[in-house]
N, C-alpha and C positions, 0 to 999 in steps of 0.2 A: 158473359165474360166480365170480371171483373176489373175495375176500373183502375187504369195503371196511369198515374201523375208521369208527366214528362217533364226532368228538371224542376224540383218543386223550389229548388235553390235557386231558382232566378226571384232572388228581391231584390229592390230597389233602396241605395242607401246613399248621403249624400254627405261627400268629401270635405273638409275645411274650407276647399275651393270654392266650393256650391255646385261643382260638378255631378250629374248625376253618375255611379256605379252601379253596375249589374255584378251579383256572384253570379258566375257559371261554370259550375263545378268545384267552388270552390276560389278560382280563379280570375278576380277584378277585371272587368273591360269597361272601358268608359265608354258610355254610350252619349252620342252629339244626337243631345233630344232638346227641341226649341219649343216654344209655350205652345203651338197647337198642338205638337203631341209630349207633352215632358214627361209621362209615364211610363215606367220599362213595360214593355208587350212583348209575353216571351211567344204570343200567338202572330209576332211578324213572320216566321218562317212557316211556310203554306202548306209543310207536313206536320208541324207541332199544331194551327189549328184545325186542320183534318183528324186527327189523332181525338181532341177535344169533343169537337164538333158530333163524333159517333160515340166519346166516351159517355155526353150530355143527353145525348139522346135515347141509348140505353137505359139511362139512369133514369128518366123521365122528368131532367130538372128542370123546375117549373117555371125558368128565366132560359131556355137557351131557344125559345122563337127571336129573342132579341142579343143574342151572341152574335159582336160583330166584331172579327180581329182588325178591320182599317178602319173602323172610328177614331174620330180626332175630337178632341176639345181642349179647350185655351186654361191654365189654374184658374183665370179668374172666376169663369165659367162651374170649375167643379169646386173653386171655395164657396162660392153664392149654395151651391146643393148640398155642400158638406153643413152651413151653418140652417139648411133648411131642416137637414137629416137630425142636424142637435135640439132643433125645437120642436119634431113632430116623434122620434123616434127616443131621440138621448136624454129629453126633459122628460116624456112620459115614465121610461125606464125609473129612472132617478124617483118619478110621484109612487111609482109601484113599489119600489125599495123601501120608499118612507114609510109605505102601508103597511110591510112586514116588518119593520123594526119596531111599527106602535105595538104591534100585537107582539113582537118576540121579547121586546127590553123595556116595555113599562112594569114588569115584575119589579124592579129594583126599585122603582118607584113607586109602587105600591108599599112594600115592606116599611118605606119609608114613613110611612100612617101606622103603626102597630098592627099590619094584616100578621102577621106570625104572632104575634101576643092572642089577635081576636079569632084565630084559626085554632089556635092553639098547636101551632110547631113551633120545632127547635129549630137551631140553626143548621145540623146536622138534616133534618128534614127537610130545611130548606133546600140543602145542596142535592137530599137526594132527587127533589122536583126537578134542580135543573139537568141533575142527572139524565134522568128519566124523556123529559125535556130532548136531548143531546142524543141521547141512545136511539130514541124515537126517528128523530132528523135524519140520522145518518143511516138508520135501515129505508128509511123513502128514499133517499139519495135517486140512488140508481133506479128504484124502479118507477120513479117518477119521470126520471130522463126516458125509458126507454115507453113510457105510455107519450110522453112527450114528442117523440120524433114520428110515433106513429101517427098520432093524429095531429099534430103541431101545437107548436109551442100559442099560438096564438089563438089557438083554443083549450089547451089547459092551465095556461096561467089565470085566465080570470077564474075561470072554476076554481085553481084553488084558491085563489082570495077569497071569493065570496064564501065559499064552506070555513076555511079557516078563521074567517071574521065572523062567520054564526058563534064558535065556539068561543073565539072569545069576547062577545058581551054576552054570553051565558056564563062566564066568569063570575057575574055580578052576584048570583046564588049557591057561592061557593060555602060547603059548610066544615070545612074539617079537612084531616089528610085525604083520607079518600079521595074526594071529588077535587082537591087540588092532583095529586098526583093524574087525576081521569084527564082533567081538562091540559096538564100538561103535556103528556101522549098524543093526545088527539090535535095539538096542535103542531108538534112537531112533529105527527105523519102527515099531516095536510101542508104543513109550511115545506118540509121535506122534498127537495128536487127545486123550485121556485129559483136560486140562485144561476144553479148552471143550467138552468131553464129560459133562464133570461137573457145570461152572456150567449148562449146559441144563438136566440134571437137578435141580441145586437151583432152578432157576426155578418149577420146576412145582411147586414147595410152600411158596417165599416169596414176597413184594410186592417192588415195585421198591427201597419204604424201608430194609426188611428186606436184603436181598440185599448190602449193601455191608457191612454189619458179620460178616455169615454167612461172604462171602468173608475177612474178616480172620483168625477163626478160621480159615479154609483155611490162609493164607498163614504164619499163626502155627506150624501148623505145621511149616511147613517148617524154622523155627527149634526147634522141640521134636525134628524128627526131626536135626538136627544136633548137638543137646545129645547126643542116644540114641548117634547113632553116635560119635561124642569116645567116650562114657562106654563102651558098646559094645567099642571099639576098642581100648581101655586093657586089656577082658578079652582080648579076641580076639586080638590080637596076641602075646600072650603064647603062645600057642600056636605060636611061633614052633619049627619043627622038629619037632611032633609029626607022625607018622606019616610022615616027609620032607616035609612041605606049608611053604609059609614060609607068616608071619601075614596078610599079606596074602589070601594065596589060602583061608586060615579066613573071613577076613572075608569077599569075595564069596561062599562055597559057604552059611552057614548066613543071612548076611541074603537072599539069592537064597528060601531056603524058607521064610523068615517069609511074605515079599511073593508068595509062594505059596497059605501057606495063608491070608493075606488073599484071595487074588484068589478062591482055592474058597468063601469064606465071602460076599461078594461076590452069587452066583447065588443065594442065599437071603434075602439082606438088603438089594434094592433094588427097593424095587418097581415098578412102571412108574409110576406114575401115584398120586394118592390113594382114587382109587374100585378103587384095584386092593391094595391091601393083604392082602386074603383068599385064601389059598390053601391047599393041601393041609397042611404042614406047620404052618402061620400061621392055624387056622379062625376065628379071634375077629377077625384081622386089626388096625390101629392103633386105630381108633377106631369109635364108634356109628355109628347112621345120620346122627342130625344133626348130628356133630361132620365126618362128610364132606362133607355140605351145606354147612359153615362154611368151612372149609379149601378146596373148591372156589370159592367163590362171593367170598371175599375179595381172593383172586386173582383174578379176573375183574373185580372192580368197581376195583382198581385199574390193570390192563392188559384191556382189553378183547379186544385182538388178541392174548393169549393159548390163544385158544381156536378161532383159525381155522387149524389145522391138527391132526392127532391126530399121536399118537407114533410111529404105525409109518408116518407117511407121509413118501417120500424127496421131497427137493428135486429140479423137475424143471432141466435148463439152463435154460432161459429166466428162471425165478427165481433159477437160481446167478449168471446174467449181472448181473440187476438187483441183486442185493444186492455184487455183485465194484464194480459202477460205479457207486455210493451215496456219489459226490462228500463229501458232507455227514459221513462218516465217515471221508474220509483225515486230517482233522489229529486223530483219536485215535489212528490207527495208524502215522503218523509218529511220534506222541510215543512208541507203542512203541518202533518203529523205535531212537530216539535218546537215550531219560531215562536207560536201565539201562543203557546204554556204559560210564561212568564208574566203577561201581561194581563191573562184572565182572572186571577184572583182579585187583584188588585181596583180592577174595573169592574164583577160581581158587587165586593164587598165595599163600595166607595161609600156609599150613601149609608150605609149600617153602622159603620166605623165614624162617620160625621155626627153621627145619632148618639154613638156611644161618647164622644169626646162632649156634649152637652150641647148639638145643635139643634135648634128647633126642625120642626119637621119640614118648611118652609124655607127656612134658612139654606137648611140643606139641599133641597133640590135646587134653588139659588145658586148656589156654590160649588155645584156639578157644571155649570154651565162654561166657567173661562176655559179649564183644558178641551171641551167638545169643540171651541170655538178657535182655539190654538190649531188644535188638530187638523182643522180639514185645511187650515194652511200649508203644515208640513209635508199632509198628505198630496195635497197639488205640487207640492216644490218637489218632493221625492220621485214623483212619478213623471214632472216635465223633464228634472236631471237626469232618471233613468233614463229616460229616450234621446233627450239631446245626448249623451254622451254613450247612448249603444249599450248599456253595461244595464247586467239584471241582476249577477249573481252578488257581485259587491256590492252595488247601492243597496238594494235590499237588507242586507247585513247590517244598514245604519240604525234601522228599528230595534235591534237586540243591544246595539254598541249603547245608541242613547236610552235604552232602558238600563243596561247593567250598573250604572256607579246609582240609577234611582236604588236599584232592590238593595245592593250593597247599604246604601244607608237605611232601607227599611229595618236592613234585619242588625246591622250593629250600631245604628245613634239611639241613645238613651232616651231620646226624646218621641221615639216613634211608641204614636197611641198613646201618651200622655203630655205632649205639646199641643194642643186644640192645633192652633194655627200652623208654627210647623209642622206638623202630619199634614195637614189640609196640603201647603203648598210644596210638599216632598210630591204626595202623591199626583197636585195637578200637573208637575214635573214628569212626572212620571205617565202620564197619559197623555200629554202633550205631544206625544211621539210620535214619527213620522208613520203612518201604518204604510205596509209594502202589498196589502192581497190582493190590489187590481193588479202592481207588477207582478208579481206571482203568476196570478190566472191568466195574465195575458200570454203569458213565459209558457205556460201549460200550452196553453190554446195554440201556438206559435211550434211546440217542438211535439205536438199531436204529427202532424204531416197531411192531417186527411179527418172530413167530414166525419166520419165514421169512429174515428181515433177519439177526434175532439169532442164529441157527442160525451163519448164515457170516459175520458179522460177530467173532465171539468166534473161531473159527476164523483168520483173515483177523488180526484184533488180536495173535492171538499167535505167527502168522507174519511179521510184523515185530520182535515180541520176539524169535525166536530167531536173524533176521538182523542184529538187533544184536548178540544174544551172538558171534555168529559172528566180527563184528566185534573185538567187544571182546575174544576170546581168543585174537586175533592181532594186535594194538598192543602186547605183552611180549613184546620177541624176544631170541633169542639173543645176539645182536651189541650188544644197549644194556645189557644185563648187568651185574652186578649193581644197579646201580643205576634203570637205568631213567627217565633222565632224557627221551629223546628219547618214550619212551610216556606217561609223566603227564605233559609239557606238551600233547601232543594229548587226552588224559582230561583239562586242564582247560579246554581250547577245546572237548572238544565237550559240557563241563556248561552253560558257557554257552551254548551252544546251545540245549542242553536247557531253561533256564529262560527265555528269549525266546519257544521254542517254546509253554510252558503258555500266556505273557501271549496269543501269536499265535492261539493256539485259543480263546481266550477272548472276544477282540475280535472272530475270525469267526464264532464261534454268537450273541455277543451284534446284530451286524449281520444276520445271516439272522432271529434272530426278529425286531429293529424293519421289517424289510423285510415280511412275513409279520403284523408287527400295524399298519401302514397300510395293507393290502389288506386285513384282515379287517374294522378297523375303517369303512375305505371303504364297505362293504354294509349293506344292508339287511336288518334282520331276516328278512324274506323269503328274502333272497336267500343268507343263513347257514343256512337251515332247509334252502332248494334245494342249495347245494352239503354240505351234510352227507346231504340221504339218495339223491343221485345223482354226486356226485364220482367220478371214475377215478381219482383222485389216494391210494397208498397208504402207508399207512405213515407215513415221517419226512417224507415229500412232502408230506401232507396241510398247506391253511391254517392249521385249527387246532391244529396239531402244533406245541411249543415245544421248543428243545433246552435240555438240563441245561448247565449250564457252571459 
C-alpha cells in the first residue's frame, strides 16, 4: 500500500505573540504547548499515530523502532542537540561543499595564470569547457539521485569526492583542448547529483524551519571556499616553474588532493541516518538513547512523510514519473531555470576582465576577495529575513532587484572595461548580492510534500540551474568583446524576467491554496476525517496540503 500523509499541513509557525500556531487545513488553531512539549505533534491523536506507525513500518523506515508520539522534551534540551547536529552534521556538510567548489570554481582561477594562452584556447573555447562542464552536471543530476536513494546518500557522496578529486589533480597534465574539454566532462558527471545529494541528507536531521538557514551556511560557503582559493592561489602560483609545472597546474594537482582527503574522511563522518551513528570506529556514537528519540521524532512531527520511505530504498519509475510531472513545482524550477542568468557572466568573467584592465595576475585574485566576503553576509541576512518574516517568493526577488541597476550600469556607463577601478567596484557591487538558492531549495524541499517528491524534485530544481548556467556562459562572446554590450542588455532583460517570474510564482501558489481552501472549507467535519484517513491523494496533491510562497 502506498503511503498516504495525514494532514501534511500541520506545521508549526509562530505568531508576533510568540504563540505557537498549527495550519490545519488551512485553518489557524492555537495550540497551548508549554516548554516540555512546545512542538505541534500532529501524532497527539491515537488514529493519526496508528496511521503512521503502519505507514513506517511498510516502508521499512529505518528510525521508526524509536517513533514515539508522547515524548516530551524541554527547547532547551532540543536547542543543546540542534547546536550538536550544526557541528557534527551542518559543519561537515559545509567542509563537503568547500571540497566541490575547490574542484568546480578554481578554473577561473587558474585562467588567471595564462592557462588559455599556454593551452592554447580561445575564450569562446573557454565557455565551451564550461559549457560542456554544465551539460555534463546536469545529465548526472538525476541519476545520481536516484543511485543515491538506492543505496544512500552516505555512501555515495564520499565516492563521488574521492573519484572526482582523482580527476582533478589529473588536471595538472593537461595538454590542449582536448583533454581540457575530457577532464571537464568527467568532472561534471562525477560532481553531478552531489548537491541535492546532500540537502537529502541534511533533511534527515533538520525540520523544514531549520533547513533554509542550514542551507545558507552551505552556500556561504561557497564564498569562504573562493576567499581560500584567491588567498590559496596567491601561494600557489608562485610556484610558478618549479619542477617545469606552470602555477596553474600546482594549483589543480594539490587542491585535487585536499578534496581527496575530504572525500576518504567522508566514509567515516556521515552517517546514514540518526539511529545510525554507532559504529565500529564511532562506539558511543552522537548521542544517548533519548537524545535519538528527540532528533527522530522532531522531524517527524514536523514532516510526517518523512518517514514513508527508508534510505536504502530506490525510487521505483512509476514514482520517478509522478514526481518529473508535479505540475505544482515547475514555477520553482523555472525560477531556477532563469533568476541566476544574470549573474553568471559576470562572476565567470571577473577575474579575466581584472586581467584585461592591467591587473597583475596576483592582484587580481586579491581583488576577487571583498565581494565573496560581502556576500556570505547578505546571503545570511536574506535568508534569516526570509524565515523570520515567512515570505520566500518576494524576498528572493531582492537578488535580481540589487543586481538590476548593477547590469544597467554595465551595459550603458562609458566607463565599463575602461575605468580599471570603476569596473572593479561596479562589478564587486554587483556580486555582493544577496544569493537566494538555499531559500529556493528549501522552498522546493518544503512544497515537494513527500520523501519521494523531494528526492527528484531537488534533483530536477537543480537541473534547471545548471541549464541556466549553460545559458548564461554563452551570452559573452567573442565577437561583442571587450565590452560586451550586446550580452548585458540581454542579462538585463532576462533579470526582468527573472523578477516577474518570483511575483508570477507567487500569485499561482497563492491561487492553488484559495482554490484548495474553498473545497476544504466546503466539507463537513465528517467528511475531512473521511478524506484524511482514506484519500489517494498524495503528497502536495493532498486537500489539506498548503504551498509555501
Amino acid at each position: 500500500m502506498a503511503a498516504q500523509p495525514v494532514s501534511t499541513s500541520l506545521q508549526p509557525s509562530a505568531d508576533d505573540k510568540g504563540k505557537v500556531v498549527v495550519e490545519q487545513g488551512g485553518i489557524p488553531v492555537e495550540s497551548a504547548l508549554n516548554d516540555a512539549n512546545f512542538a505541534s505533534n500532529p501524532f497527539i491523536d491515537p488514529k493519526v499515530a496508528d496511521h503512521y506507525r503502519n505507514v513506517y513500518e511498510e516502508a521499512q523506515y529505518e528510525c521508526r523502532h524509536v517513533f514515539d508520539p508522547e515524548l516530551e522534551w524541554g527547547e532547551s534540551e532540543e536547542k543543546k542537540i540542534v547546536r550538536r547536529l550544526d557541528l557534527r552534521v551542518c559543519l561537515w556538510a559545509c567542509i563537503m561543499f568547500f571540497a566541490l567548489e575547490v574542484d568546480r570554481s578554481n578554473l577561473s582561477t587558474a585562467v588567471s595564470d595564462n592557462m588559455l594562452d599556454q593551452l592554447g584556447l580561445s575564450t569562446n573555447e573557454y565557455n565551451y569547457g564550461n559549457t560542456i562542464f554544465r551539460v555534463s552536471f546536469l545529465l548526472a543530476e538525476l541519476p545520481s539521485q536516484l543511485v543515491s536513494k538506492k543505496v544512500g546518500p552516505d555512501r555515495w557522496i564520499p565516492t563521488q569526492m574521492t573519484l572526482w578529486s582523482i580527476v582533478a589533480s589529473a588536471q595538472v597534465g593537461l595538454r590542449g583542448k582536448s583533454s581540457f574539454y575530457a577532464c571537464r566532462s568527467l568532472l561534471g558527471i562525477l560532481e553531478g547529483g552531489f548537491i541535492p545529494d546532500l540537502v537529502l541528507w541534511l533533511s534527515y536531521f533538520y525540520t523544514s524551519r531549520e533547513l533554509p538557514v542550514r542551507l545558507s551556511f552551505f552556500w556561504a560557503a561557497t564564498d569562504v571556499t573562493s576567499i581560500v582559493i584567491s588567498l590559496l592561489a596567491f601561494a600557489l602560483l608562485h610556484l610558478d616553474g618549479v619542477h617545469g609545472l606552470a602555477g596553474w597546474r600546482w594549483l589543480f594537482l594539490i587542491e585535487g588532493l585536499v578534496t581527496f582527503a575530504v572525500g576518504i574522511s567522508a566514509f567515516f563522518l556521515m552517517p546514514a541516518s540518526a539511529v545510525q551513528t554507532k559504529t565500529w570506529f564511532r562506539p558511543n556514537g552522537w548521542f544517548t538513547d533519548r537524545e535519538v528519540r528527540i532528533v527522530v521524532n522532531r522531524v517527524l512531527r514536523d514532516d510526517p512523510s518523512k518517514g514513508d520511505m527508508h534510505n536504502r530504498m530506490a525510487i521505483t519509475p512509476k514514482r520517478l514519473w509522478a514526481a518529473m510531472s508535479d505540475y505544482d513545482m515547475w514555477p520553482i524550477y523555472l525560477i531556477g531555470l532563469i533568476v541566476f542568468i544574470p549573474i553568471n557572466p559576470p562572476t565567470a568573467y571577473l577575474t579575466l576582465t581584472l586581467r584585461q584592465l592591467g591587473f597583475s595576475t596576483f592582484n587580481t585574485n586579491l581583488l576577487s576577495i571583498p565581494c565573496q566576503v560581502i556576500s556570505i553576509f547578505t546571503l545570511l541576512g536574506v535568508t534569516r529575513l526570509s524565515e523570520w518574516v515567512g515570505e520566500r517568493s518576494l524576498i528572493s526577488s531582492l537578488m535580481n532587484l540589487w543586481v538590476l541597476p548593477c547590469l544597467v550600469a554595465l551595459r550603458w556607463w562609458s566607463g565599463t572595461n575602461v575605468n580599471a577601478w570603476g569596473t572593479w567596484a561596479l562589478a564587486t557591487t554587483l556580486l555582493s548580492y544577496p544569493y537566494t538558492h538555499a531559500i529556493i531549495v528549501a522552498w522546493a524541499s518544503r512544497n515537494s510534500g513527500s520523501v519521494r517528491t523531494r528526492s527528484v524534485s531537488a534533483a530536477l530544481y537543480n537541473m534547471f540551474v545548471q541549464c541556466g548556467d549553460v545559458i548564461g556562459f554563452n551570452i559573452y562572446r567573442t565577437d561583442d568583446a571587450p565590452l560586451y554590450h550586446r550580452g548585458n542588455s540581454v542579462l538585463v532583460g532576462i533579470n526582468l524576467l527573472a523578477i516577474a517570474l518570483f511575483i508570477g510564482t507567487k500569485i499561482y501558489y497563492v491561487w492553488r491554496n484559495s482554490i484548495r481552501e474553498k473545497k476544504w472549507n466546503a466539507m463537513t467535519e465528517a467528511e475531512r476525517l473521511d478524506y484524511i484517513n482514506h484519500t489517494k491523494d498524495e503528497g502536495n496533491k493532498r486537500l489539506d496540503f498548503r504551498f509555501k510562497h
